[in-house]
N, C-alpha and C positions, 0 to 999 in steps of 0.2 A: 242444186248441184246435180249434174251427173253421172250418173255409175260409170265405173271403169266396162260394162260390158256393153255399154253404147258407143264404145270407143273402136269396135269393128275389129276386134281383135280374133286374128284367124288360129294361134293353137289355141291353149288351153285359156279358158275366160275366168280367171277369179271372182269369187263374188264378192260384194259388201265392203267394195272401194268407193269411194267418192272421188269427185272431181272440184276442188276449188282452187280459183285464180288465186295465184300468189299476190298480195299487197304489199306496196313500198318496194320495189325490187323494177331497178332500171333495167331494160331488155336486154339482151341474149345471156340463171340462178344462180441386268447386266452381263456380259458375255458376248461375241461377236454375233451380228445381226445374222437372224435366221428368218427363211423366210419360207414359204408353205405354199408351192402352188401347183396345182394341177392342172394337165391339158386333159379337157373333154373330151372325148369323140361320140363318134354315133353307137362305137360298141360300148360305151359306158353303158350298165343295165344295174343297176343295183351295186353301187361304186362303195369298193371296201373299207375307202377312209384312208388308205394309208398312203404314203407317200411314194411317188415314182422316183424310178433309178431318179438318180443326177444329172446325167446326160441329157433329161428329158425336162429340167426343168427350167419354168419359163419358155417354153417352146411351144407356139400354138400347132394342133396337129394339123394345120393350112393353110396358105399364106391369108393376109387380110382379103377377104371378098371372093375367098377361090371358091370355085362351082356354081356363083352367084349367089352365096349365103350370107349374112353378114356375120361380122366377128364380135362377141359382146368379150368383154373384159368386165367380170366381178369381183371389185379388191376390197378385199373384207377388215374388219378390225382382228383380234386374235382370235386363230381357230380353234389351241385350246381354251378358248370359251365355250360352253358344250351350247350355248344358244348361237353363236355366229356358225359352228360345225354343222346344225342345224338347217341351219339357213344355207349353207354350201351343199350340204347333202339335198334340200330341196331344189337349187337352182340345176344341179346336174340330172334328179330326177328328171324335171322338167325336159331336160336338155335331150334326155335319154328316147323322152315320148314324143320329140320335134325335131331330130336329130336332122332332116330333112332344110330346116328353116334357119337355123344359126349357128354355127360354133361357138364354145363356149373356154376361157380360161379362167380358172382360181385361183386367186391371189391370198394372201393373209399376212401379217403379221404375228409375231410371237408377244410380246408384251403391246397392248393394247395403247403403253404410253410413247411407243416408239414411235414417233411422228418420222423423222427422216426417214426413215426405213418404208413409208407406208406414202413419203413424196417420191421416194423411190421407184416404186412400184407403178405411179403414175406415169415418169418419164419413159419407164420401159415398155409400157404400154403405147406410150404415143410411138416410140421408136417405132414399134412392131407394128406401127397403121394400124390398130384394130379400131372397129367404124366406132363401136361404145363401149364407154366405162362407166359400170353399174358400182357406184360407192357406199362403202358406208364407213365416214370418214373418222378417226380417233378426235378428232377436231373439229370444231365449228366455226375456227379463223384461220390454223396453220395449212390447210390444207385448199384453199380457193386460187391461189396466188397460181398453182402447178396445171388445176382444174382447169384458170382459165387458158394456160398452155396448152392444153387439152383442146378446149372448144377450138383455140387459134388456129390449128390442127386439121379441123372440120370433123371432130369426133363430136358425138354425142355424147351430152355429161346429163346421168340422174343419182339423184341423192338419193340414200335410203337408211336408214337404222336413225343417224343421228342428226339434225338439218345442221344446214350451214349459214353461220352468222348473216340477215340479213344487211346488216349495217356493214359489214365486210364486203358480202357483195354489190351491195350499190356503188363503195368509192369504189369496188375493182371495174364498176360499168357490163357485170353479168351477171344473165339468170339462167340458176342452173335449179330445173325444177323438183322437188323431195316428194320423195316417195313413202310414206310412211304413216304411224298413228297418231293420237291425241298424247304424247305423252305425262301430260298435264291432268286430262281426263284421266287416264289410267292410275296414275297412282291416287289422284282424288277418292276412284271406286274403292279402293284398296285400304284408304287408311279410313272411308265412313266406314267400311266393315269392319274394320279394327277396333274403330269409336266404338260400336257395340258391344265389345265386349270390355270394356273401361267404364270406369266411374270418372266424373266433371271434376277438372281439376287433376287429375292423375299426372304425374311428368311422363316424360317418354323422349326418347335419343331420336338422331335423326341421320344415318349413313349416306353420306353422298357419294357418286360419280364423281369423274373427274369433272373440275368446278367450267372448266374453257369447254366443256361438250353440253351441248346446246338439251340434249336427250338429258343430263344428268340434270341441269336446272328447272326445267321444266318438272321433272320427277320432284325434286326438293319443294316447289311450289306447288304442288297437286297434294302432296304429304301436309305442309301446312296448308293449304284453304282444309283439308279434312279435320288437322286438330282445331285450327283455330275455331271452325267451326263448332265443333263438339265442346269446346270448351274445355280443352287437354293444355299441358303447359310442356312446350317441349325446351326440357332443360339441357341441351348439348346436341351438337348438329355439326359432325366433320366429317371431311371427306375421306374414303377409304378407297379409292383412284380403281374403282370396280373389281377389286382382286380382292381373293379370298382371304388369304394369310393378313392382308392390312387389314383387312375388316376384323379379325382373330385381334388384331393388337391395340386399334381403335377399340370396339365395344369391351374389351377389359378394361381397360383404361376409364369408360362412361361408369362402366359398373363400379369402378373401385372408387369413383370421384362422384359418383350419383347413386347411393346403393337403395335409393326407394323408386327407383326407374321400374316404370309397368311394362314399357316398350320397345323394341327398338325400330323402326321403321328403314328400313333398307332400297336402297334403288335399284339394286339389280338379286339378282339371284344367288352369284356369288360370293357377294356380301350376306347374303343371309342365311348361309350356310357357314360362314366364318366366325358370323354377331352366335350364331347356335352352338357351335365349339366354346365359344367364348363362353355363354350361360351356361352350361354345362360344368367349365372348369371352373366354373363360381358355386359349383352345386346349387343353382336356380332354375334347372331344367323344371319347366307346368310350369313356373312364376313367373315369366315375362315371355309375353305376348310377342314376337317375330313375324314381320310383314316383310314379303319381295318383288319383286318384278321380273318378268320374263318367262316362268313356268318352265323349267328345262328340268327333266326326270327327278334330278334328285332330289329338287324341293317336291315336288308331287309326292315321292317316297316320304319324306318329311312329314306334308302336311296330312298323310294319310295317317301316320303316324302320333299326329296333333303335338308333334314338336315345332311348327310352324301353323301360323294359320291363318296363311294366305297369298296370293301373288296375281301379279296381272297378266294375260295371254295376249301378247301382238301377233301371234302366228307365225314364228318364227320361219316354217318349214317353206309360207309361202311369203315371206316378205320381197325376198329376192326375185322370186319369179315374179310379185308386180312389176318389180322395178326392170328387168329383165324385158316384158310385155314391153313396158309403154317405153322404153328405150328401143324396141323393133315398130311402135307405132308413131315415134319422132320421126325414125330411119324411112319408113314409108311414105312420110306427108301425113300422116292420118290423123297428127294431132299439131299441137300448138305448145308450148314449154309452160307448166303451171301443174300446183301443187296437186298433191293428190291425196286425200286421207282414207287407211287400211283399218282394221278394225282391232279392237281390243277389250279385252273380255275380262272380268273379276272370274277367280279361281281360287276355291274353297273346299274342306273335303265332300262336302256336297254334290260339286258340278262334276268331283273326282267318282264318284259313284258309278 
């Protein structure tokens, strides 16, 4: 494999990306909708987070390609997720230090399940010519169809957070290359650490993503190869569609229907601040062991706390900016369209130290 810093990449170089060829993948990878998006500029320097007048939204601050910079479009899943916020507040950083090299626009959604709203966001993006859209898509099938309208386009399409079904893309006839980690590894590291602190045979819950995101299945599978491993019995496994509150009505529910559960094993973050609520209002806070994914402040407060104990780190801060990179090194010639794997790290009150 190759690192991402053989890749000739003129601003900032990430480390501890890999380079591998995509496989099976034919050539070229309630309330009224609300929608969240920021125009970049060069004076962004430490960007507040909040939202611009209205006037100003969806409006990139130049037209496609003006001054000779190219225009990256990054359309996120929800920003109140404090890990996608994360990851915008990174790519604008970045933005901040190359201001010189691309324009930048942010996109988001509000509910993470809002597929239209987030097809949406794609077409307006092709409108407005910008050269790429850096994704990271609620979907790993609803979202290719618009994508490959995208490429038709002659824009540059890279995946990031969540891949995109390859089986999807091969009948669509595109490859559109992902940018991202092992999600499977990840939560693998996460629940052998968990196994540790369990005796063989223990039941333990299992909170899923939403089940069509490609990120959230891979997690459910890295959770079981770890119990199955350990010899744990995971007696209930549903999905809590990454939101916190469902996670809060799902794990009461495991609890009141499985009350000798050691565990509960969560895929994202916000779910496992919800399954925490929940044990809590069971009065079995210390009694059941809470695993997460993503590492975003509050669990860290959490597991320092040892009301959680444990979660995985993709790097939220720089996922975007991979993706963001090798979208300017498409645009250049400098690369070829194939996957690329970022790093992901176990996170414990340990490594919090």
């Amino acid at each position: 494999m190759q690192t991402f810093d053989s890749c000739r990449v003129t601003a900032s170089k990430p480390s501890g990306i890999q380079d591998c060829r995509a496989s099976g993948v034919t050539p070229t990878r309630g309330g009224p909708a609300w929608v969240f998006v920021l125009v970049v500029t060069a004076v962004v320097a430490g960007c507040s987070g909040q939202t611009p007048p209205a006037a100003d939204l969806g409006a990139p601050s130049t037209p496609p390609s003006a001054a000779g910079k190219p225009q990256i479009a990054l359309i996120m899943k929800s920003l109140a997720n404090e890990f996608f916020s994360t990851m915008a507040d990174g790519a604008k950083k970045h933005h901040a230090e190359h201001p010189d090299q691309f324009g930048l626009i942010v996109n988001g959604i509000k509910d993470e399940r809002d597929l239209a709203r987030q097809v949406g966001l794609v077409e307006e993006m092709i409108a407005q010519r910008v050269d790429a859209i850096v994704i990271a898509p609620a979907d790993s099938k609803a979202l290719v169809s618009v994508l490959k309208r995208a490429q038709a386009a002659g824009i540059v399409v890279v995946n990031i957070d969540n891949k995109l079904d390859e089986a999807v893309l091969r009948q669509a006839g595109v490859q559109i290359p992902f940018v991202g980690p092992d999600n499977r590894a990840g939560a693998r590291l996460v629940g052998e650490y968990l196994a540790t602190t369990l005796t063989q045979g223990d039941p333990v819950g299992v909170l899923e993503g939403i089940r069509t995101a490609f990120n959230g299945q891979q997690r459910r599978l890295g959770f079981e190869d770890a119990m199955k491993s350990a010899g744990m019995k995971i007696v209930d496994s549903q999905s809590a569609q990454w939101e916190m509150d469902m996670a809060n009505r799902v794990a009461s529910a495991m609890l009141s229907e499985h009350a000798d559960i050691k565990a509960l094993l969560c895929s994202n973050d916000s779910m496992a601040l919800g399954a925490l609520a929940a044990v809590k209002a069971a009065g079995r806070g210390g009694q059941i062991q809470i695993v997460g994914f993503d590492n975003i402040s509050a669990i860290q407060a959490a597991i320092r706390d040892g009301a959680v104990l444990a979660t995985a780190d993709q790097h939220a801060d720089q996922l975007a900016v991979y993706g963001i990179e090798y979208a300017l090194q498409l645009l250049r010639g400098e690369a070829s369209p194939a996957d690329k794997q970022t790093p992901v790290d176990l996170i414990t009150a340990a490594s919090l130290k």
